[in-house]
Each structure stands twice: as structure tokens, then as C-alpha cells.
C-alpha positions in Angstrom: 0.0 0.0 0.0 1.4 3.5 -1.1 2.0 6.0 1.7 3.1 9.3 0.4 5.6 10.5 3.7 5.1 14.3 2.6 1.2 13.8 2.7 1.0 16.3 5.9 2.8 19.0 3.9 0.9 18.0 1.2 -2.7 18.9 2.5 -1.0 21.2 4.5 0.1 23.1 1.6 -3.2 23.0 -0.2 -5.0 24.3 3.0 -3.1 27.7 2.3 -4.1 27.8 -1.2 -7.4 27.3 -1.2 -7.5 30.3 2.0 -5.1 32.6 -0.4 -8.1 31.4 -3.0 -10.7 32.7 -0.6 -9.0 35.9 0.8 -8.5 37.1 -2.8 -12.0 36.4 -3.8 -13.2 38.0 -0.6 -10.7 41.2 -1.2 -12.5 41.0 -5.4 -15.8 41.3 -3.6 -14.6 44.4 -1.5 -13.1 45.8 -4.5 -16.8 45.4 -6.2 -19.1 46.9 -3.8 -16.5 50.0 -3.3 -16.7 50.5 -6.9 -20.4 50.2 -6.9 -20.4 52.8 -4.1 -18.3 54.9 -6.0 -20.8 54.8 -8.7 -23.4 55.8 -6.7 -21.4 58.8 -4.9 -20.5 59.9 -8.4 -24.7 59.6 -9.7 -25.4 61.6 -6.7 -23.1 64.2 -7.2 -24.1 64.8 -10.9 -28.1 64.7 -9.5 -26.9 67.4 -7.1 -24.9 69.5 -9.9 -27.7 69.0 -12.4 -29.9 70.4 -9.5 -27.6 73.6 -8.7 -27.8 73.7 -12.4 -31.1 73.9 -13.3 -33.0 74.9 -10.3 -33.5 78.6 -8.7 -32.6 78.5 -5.2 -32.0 80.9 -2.9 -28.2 81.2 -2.2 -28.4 79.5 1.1 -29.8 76.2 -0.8 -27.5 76.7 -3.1 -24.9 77.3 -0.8 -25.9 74.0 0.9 -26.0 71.9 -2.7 -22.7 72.9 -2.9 -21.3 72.3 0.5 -23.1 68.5 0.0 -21.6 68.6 -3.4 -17.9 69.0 -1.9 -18.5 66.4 1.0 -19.3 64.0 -2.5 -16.2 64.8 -3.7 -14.2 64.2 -0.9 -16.0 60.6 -0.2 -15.4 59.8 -4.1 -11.9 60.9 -3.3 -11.7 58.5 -0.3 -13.3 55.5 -2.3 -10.8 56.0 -5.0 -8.0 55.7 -2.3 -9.8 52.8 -0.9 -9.6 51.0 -4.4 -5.8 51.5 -4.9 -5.5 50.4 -1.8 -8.2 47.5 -2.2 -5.8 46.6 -5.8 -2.6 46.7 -3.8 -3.6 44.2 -1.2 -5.4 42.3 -4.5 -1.8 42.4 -6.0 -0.4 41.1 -2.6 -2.5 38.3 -2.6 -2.8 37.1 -5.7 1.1 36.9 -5.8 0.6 34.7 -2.5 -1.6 32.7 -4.2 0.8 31.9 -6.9 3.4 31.0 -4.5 1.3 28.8 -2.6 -0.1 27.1 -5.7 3.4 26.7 -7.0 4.5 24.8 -3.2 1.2 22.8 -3.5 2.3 21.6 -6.9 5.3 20.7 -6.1 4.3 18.4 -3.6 1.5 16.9 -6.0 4.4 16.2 -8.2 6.7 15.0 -5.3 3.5 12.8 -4.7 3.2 11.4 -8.3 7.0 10.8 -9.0 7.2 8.9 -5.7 3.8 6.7 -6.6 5.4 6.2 -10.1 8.5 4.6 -8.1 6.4 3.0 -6.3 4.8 1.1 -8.4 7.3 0.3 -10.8 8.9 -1.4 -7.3 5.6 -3.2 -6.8 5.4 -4.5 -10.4 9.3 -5.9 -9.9 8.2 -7.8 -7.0 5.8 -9.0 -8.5 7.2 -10.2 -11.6 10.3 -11.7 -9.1 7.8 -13.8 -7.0 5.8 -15.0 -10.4 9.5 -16.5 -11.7 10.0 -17.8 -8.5 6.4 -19.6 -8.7 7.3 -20.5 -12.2 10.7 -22.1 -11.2 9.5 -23.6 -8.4 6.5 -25.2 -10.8 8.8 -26.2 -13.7 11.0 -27.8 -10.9 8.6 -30.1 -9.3 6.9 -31.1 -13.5 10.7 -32.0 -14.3 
């Protein structure tokens, strides 16, 4: 019976990859709903310059529109900083999860070459204790 001796590193090795696998999708799922907020931030501000636009307000309102106006800036600002930084860590882990896949392959490799010897060993022993069956049978016929 084969019994790969790196099997612990093995399995421990593909329990990183598959949580690099799931950090990176969870970091791809940030990145998503901070670019869908920034979507909306930017909708609102255009609604709110449209409405500075093409409304008559007192300059108070207006004042207000664009005081609200900057504070969508800023947060559209923010978001965009939140991205880069969202893509950096992205970067980060997706390079981690090339590393780890690339140690998890190696073992899986390892794992095959070593079954391969293994049962090219199996098959010689085999083939050794059929002669010996066979000589032992043509022995006793003779």
C-alpha cells in the first residue's frame, strides 16, 4: 500500500491555497461593492450638480448643494483611495496565491514521481515472485 511521507505537507500546503483562494475572492468582492459605491457617490453628485444647475434657489440652498456637493467629492476621493489600496492588497495576494499554488504543486508532483516509483517497485516484485512460482512449478513437473 502506497503511503506518500510528505502527505501532511501536502494537505498542509493546499490548505493555504485554497485560503489565499478565498481571501483574494473576498478582497475581489470588497473591490466590487466599493466601486459600486463609488458609482453611486458619483450619480449623486451629478443629480446634485444637475440640480444647482437647473434649479433657482436661494443662495443659502445653493450654498448647501454645494457644501453637499464638496462632501461628494471628498467621499469619491476616499473611495478611490480605498480601491488602490483595495488593488494593492489584490496584488499582494494574488502573488501569494501563486506561491502557494506553485509549493502545493510541487508536492502533487513529489506525490506522483514517488507513486510512479512505487509502483514500478511493486510491479518488480511482482514479476520476481511470479518466476519464483514459475521455477518452483517447472521444478517439481521435471
Amino acid at each position: 500500500m502506497f503511503k506518500f511521507k510528505y502527505q501532511s505537507i501536502e494537505d498542509i500546503k493546499k490548505i493555504f491555497e485554497e485560503k489565499a483562494k478565498k481571501e483574494l475572492s473576498l478582497t475581489e468582492k470588497k473591490i466590487d461593492q466599493a466601486n459600486d459605491d463609488k458609482i453611486k457617490l458619483l450619480q449623486e453628485k451629478d443629480d446634485v450638480s444637475s440640480n444647482i444647475i437647473n434649479g433657482t434657489y436661494k443662495s443659502s440652498v445653493l450654498r448647501n448643494y454645494q457644501l453637499y456637493k464638496d462632501y461628494l467629492s471628498s467621499m469619491i476621493v476616499r473611495k478611490e483611495e480605498e480601491l488602490q489600496e483595495l488593488e494593492n492588497i489584490k496584488e499582494e495576494q494574488r502573488k501569494l496565491l501563486l506561491q502557494n499554488s506553485k509549493e502545493h504543486k510541487i508536492f502533487t508532483s513529489l506525490r506522483e514521481t514517488h507513486l510512479s516509483e512505487f509502483n514500478i517497485e511493486e510491479n518488480r516484485k511482482e514479476l520476481k515472485q511470479t518466476d519464483e512460482y514459475a521455477t518452483i512449478k517447472f521444478t517439481r513437473t521435471t
